[in-house]
N, C-alpha and C positions, 0 to 999 in steps of 0.2 A: 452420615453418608457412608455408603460403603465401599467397598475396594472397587467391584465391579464398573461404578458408577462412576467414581472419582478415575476412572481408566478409560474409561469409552469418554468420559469431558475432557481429557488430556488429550487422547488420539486428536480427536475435533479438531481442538486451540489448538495444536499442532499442526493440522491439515490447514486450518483457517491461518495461520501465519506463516504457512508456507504459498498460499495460494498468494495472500495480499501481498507478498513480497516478491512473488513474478508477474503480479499485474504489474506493481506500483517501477519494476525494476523497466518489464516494456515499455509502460511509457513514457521512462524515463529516455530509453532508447530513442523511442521515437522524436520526442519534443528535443531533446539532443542533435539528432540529426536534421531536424526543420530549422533549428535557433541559431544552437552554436555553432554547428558543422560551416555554414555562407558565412556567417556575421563575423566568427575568428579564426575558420581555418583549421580549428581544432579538428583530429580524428574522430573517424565517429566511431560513436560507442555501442557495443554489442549489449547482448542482455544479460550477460551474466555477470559483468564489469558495474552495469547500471540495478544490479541485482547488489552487488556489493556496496553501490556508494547510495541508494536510496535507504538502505540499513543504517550505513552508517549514518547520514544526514538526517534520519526518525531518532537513532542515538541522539544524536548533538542537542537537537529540537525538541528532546520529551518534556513535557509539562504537564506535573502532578494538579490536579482538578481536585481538589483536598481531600479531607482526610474521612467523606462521608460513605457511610455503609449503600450502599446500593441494595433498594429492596427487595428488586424485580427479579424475577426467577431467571437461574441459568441460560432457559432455553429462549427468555425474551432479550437477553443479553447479549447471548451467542446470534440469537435473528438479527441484531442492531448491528453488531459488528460484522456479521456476513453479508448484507446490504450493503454497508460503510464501504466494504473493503471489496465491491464491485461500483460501486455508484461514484467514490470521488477520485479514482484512477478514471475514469469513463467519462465523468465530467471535466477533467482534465483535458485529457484527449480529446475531447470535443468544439474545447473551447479555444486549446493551443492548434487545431487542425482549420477553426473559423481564423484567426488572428493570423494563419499561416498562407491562406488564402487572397491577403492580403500586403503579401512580403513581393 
């Protein structure tokens, strides 16, 4: 692989882990403010706060899925994780916005 390439995959994984990490931070916001904001009173949390603790909380929570080589090319990789990382902050939100309709 060359320079070029291995710089334009970096930018991407880069873009793409900063996007998944202001989705995943919003709606962290949000279900924050639906759940815990009534139920304990707690302040409610801004995005950049629930930007900071959905990071930390993917830290805490990482689990290695072993030690096997992945075949599939870069760009069907990078299509699964850009999907991923619109589809399960969105199904979230969706599901804590039905269960919230219901408070």
């Amino acid at each position: 692989m060359n320079v070029s390439v291995f710089f334009y995959r970096l930018v991407w994984d880069v873009l793409l882990l900063v996007f998944s990490a202001v989705s995943k931070g919003y709606v962290l916001s949000v279900l924050w403010g639906w759940f815990i904001v009534p139920i304990f009173g707690a302040p409610a949390l801004g995005v950049v706060p629930a930007i900071g603790l959905a990071v930390m909380l993917a830290y805490l929570s990482y689990r290695a899925y072993g030690h096997q080589k992945d075949e599939r090319s870069w760009s069907d990789q990078f299509l699964e994780r850009s999907v991923m990382s619109v589809v399960h902050p969105s199904f979230a939100l969706c599901f804590g916005w039905i269960v919230h309709l219901f408070m």
